[in-house]
LUMDO-601196 format. One line per field, with one value per residue: residue in one letter; x, y, z of N, C-alpha, C in turn. Coordinates in pm, whole numbers, plus 50000, padded with zeros to 5 digits. Layout:
! LUMDO-601196
residuo = A,... .
n_c1 = X,... .
n_c2 = Y,... .
n_c3 = Z,... .
ca_c1 = X,... .
ca_c2 = Y,... .
ca_c3 = Z,... .
c_c1 = X,... .
c_c2 = Y,... .
c_c3 = Z,... .
! end
This chain:
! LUMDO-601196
residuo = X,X,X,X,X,X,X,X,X,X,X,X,X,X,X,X,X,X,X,X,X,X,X,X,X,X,X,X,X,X,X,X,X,X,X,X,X,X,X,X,X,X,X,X,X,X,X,X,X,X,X,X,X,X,X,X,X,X,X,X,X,X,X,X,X,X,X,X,X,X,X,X,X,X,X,X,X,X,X,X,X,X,X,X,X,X,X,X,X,X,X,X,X,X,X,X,X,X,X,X,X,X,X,X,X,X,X,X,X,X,X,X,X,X,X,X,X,X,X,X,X,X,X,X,X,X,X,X,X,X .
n_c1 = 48033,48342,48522,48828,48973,49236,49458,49689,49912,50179,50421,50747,51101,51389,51463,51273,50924,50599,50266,50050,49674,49449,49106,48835,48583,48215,48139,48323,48341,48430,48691,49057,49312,49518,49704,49996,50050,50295,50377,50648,50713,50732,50773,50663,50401,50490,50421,50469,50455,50176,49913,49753,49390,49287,49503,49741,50054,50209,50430,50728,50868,51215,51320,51191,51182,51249,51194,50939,50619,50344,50026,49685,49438,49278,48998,48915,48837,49087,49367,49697,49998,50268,50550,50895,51221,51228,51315,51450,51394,51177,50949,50653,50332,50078,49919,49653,49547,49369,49254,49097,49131,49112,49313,49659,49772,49951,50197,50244,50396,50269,50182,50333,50294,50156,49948,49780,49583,49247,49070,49110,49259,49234,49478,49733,49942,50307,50556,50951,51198,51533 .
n_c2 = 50532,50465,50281,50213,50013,49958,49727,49577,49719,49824,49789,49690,49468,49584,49461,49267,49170,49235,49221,49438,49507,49533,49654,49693,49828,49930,50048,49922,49831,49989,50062,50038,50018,49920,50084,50120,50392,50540,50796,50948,51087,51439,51402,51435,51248,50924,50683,50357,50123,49949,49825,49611,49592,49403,49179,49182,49330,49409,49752,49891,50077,50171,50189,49948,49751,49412,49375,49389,49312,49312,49205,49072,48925,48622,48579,48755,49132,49220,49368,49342,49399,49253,49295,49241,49239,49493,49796,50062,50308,50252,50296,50491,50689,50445,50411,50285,50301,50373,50367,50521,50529,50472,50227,50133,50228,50184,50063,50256,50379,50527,50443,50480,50746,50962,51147,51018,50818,50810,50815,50711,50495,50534,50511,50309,50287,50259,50086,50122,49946,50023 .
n_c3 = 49686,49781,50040,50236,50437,50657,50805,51074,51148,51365,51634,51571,51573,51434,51129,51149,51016,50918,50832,50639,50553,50377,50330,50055,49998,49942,49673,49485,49218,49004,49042,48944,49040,49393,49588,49863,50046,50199,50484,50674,50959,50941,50647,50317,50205,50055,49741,49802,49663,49428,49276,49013,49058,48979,49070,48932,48810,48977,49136,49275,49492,49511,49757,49943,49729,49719,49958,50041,49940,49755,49718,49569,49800,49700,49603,49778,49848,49933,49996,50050,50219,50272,50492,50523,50666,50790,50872,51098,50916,50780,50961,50958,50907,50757,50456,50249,49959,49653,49282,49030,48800,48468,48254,48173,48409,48615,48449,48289,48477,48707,48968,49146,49220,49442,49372,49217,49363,49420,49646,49973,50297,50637,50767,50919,51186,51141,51314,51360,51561,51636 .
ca_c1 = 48159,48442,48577,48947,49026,49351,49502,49795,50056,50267,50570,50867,51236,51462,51498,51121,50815,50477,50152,49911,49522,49377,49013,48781,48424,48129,48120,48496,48354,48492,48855,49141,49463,49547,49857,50044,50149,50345,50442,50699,50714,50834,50801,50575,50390,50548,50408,50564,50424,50068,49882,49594,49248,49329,49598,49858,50125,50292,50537,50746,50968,51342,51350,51123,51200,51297,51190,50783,50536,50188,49957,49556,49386,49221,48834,48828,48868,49156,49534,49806,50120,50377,50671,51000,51301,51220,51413,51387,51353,51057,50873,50560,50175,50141,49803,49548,49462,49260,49215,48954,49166,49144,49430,49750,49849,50130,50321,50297,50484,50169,50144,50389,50281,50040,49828,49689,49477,49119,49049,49187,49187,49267,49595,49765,50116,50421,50692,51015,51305,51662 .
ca_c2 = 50564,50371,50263,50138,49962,49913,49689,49487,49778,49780,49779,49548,49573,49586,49299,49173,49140,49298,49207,49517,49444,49632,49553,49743,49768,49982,50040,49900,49765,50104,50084,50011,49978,50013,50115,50206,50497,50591,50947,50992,51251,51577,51380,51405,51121,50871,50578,50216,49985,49949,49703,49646,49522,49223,49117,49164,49442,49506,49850,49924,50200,50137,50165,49872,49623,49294,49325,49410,49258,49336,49132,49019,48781,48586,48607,48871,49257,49264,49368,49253,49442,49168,49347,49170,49275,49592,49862,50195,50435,50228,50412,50562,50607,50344,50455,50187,50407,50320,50489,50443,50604,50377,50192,50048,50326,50133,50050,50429,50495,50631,50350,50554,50910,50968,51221,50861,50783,50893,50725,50668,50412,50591,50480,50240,50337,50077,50158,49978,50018,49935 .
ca_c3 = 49753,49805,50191,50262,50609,50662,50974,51091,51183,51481,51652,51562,51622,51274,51071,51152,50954,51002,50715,50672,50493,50322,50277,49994,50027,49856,49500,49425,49078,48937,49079,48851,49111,49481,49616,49960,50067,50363,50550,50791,51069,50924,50539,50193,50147,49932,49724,49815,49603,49375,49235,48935,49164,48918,49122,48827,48740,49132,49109,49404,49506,49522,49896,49965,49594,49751,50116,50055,49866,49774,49652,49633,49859,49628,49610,49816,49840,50035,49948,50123,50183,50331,50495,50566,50692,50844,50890,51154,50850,50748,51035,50892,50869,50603,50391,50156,49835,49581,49214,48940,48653,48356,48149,48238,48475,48673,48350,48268,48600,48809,49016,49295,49231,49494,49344,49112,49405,49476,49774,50133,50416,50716,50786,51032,51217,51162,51375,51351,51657,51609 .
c_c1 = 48240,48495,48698,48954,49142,49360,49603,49915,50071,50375,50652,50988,51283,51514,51353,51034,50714,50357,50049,49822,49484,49245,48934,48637,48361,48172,48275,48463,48445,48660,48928,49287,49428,49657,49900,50128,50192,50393,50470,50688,50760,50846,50681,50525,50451,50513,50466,50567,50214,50072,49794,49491,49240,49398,49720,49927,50168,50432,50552,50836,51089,51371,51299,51181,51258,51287,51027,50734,50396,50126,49759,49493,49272,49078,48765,48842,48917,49292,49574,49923,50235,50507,50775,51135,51308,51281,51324,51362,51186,50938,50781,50419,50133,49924,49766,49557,49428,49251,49135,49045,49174,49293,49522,49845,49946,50234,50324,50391,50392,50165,50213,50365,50114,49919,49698,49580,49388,49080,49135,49136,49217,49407,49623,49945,50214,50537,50815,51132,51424,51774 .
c_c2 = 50438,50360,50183,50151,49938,49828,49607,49585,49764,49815,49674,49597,49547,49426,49206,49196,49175,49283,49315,49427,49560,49567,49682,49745,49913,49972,50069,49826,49896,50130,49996,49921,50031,49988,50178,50271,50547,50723,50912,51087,51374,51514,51412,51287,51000,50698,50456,50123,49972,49803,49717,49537,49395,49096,49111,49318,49479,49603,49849,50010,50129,50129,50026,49711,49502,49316,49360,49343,49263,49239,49087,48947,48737,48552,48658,48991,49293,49253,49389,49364,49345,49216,49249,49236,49427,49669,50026,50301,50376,50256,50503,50531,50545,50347,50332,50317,50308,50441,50401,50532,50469,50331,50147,50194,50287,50094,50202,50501,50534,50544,50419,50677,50868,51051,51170,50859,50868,50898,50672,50660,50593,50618,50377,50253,50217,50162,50059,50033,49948,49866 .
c_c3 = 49779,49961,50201,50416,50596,50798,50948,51111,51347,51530,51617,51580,51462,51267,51055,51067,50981,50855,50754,50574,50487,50290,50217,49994,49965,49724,49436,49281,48955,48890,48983,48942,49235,49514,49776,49953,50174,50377,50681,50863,51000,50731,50474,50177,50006,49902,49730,49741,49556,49284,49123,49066,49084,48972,49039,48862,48893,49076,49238,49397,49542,49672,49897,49830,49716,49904,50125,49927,49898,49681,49725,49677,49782,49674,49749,49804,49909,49962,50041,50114,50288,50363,50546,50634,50741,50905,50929,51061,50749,50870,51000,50966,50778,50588,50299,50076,49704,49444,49087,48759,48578,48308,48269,48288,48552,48504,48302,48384,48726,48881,49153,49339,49310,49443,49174,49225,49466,49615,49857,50242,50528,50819,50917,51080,51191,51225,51361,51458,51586,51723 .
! end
């Protein structure tokens, strides 16, 4: 089995910065990519941004492009989602996922469609005020 931790959400006011972690643990030799995904109050979950467990190939959703960044902490099993500039409709439960499908599934597109990942942390809230 696979286990995602997530941590580092919060409150901030708009405009600020907040770093989640994602950390991977049991039998992650399998996994291909992980990716966050956030749900608002009253929303569908929707993918933000994925990765390959390589640390290569980051996709992000058009909300987020140029104010988030994901990436892997090198030699270990932890991904990074670096938020910046934060804004009250970025207000979510912001999800770790994890998927073991083969091939170069972020350059096919799947990298935002949530129903790519197998596996999920448990989530951590980010709130943002304005």
């Amino acid at each position: 089995q696979v286990q995602l931790a997530e941590s580092g959400g919060g409150s901030v006011q708009a405009g600020g910065s907040l770093t989640l972690s994602c950390a991977a643990s049991g039998k992650t030799g399998g996994l291909n990519a992980i990716g966050w995904v956030r749900q608002a109050p009253g929303k569908t979950r929707e993918g933000i941004a994925s990765i390959y467990t390589t640390g290569a190939g980051a996709v992000y959703h058009d909300s987020v492009k140029g104010r988030f960044t994901i990436f892997r902490d090198n030699g270990k099993n932890t991904y990074v989602l670096q938020m910046n500039s934060l804004k009250p409709d970025d207000t979510a439960m912001y999800f770790c996922a994890a998927s073991g499908a083969p091939g170069p599934i972020l350059d096919y597109g799947f990298g935002l469609t949530v129903s790519t990942f197998s596996y999920w942390g448990q989530g951590t809230q980010v709130t943002v005020s304005s």
